[in-house]
N, C-alpha and C positions, 0 to 999 in steps of 0.2 A: 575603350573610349577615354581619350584625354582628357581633363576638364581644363579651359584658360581662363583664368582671372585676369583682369585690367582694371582700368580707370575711365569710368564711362564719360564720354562725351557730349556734344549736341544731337551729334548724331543719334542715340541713343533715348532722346525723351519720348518717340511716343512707346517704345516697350517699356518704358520708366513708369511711364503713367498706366498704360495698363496693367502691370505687376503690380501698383500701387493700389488701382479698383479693385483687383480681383485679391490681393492682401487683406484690404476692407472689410469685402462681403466674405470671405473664409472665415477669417480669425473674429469678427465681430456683428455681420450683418447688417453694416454698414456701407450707404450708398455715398458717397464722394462729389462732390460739384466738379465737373469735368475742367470748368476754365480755374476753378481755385486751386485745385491739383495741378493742372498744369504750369500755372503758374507758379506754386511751392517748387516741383520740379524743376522748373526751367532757373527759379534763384538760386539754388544749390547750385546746379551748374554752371552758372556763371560766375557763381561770390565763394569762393574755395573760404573765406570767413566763415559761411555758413554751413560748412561739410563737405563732404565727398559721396558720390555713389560709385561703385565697383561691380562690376559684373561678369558673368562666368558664362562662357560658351564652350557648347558641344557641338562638333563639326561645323563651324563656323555661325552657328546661329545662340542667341542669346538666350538664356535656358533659367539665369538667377540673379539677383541683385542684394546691394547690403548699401545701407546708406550708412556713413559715420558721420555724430554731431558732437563737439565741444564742451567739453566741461572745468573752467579752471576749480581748481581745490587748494585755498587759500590754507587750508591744516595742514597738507601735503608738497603745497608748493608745486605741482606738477596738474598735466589735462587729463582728464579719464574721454577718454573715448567712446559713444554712448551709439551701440549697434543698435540700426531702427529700419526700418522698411525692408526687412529681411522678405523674400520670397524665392522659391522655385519653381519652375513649373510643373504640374503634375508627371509628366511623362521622363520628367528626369529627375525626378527624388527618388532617394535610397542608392544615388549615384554618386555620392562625394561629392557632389556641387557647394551643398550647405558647406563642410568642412573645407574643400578647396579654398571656395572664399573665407571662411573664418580665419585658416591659419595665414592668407596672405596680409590678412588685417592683425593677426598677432607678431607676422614678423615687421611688417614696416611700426608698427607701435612700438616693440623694443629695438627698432633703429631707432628712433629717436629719445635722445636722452629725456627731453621732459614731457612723454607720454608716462603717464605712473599706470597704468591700468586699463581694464575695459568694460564696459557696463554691459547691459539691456536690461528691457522691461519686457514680461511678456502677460498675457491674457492667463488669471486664474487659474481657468479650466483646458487650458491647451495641454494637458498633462505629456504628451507626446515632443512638443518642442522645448521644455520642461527637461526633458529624460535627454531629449539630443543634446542642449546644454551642457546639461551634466555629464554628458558624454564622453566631451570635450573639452573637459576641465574647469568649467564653471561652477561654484559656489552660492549658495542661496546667503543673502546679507540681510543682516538683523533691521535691512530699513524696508520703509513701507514706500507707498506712493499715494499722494492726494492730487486733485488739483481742484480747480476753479476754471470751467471751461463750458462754454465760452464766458468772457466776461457779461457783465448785467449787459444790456442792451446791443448787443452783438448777435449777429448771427451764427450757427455752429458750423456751417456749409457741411452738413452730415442729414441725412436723414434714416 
């Protein structure tokens, strides 16, 4: 089994957003507002400003997805690239799909001169995508993550 990596398209957003629900509810137990997902979804693909999603198929059907988002580094002078909405689907993990896509996003990142790096965050307790990480040449960095979310009188569209 081949695995294909690309650059997903329109075509592409309603398995966009189901990889995105079912990401959700796996990794955190969270339910997603289906039109604010889709809508997050559909601006990426549209506003190449706002990231890219790439996705990997097995005999022609769409099996994994990786979204990349933006980061200038004003110490560095260069973007980190920040891997987020990673998913496979169950029937094809432990198939190189994950890795497919990761290294297509580590070669075009060192095509480009001012990509300096590549991020992710992941869940705690994921100890398992944790180890894949590390697998594959990833580093634990001495930063943390906080945030403030949603803002005061905002909705989270999570429940």
């Amino acid at each position: 089994m081949s695995v294909t990596v690309r650059r997903a398209t329109a075509h592409d957003e309603a398995v966009l957003v189901a990889f995105n629900t079912l990401i959700a509810w796996e990794t955190e137990h969270k339910r997603l507002d289906p039109a604010v997902l889709t809508a997050g979804v559909r601006a990426v693909l549209a506003d190449p400003a706002r990231g890219f999603y790439t996705v990997a198929e097995l005999n022609g059907e769409v099996v994994g997805q990786m979204m990349i988002t933006f980061e200038w580094s004003d110490w560095r002078n260069g973007w980190f690239w920040w891997i987020q909405s990673v998913y496979v689907s169950e029937p094809a993990r432990r198939s190189g799909v994950f890795r497919a896509l990761y290294r297509t996003i580590e070669r075009h990142a060192a095509a480009d001169p001012t990509v300096i790096g590549l991020r992710l965050y992941f869940e705690r307790d994921n100890t398992r995508a944790q180890a894949t990480y590390r697998a594959i040449g990833m580093a634990d960095t001495a930063y943390g993550l906080m945030e403030v979310y949603p803002l005061p009188g905002r909705d989270s569209h999570v429940s």
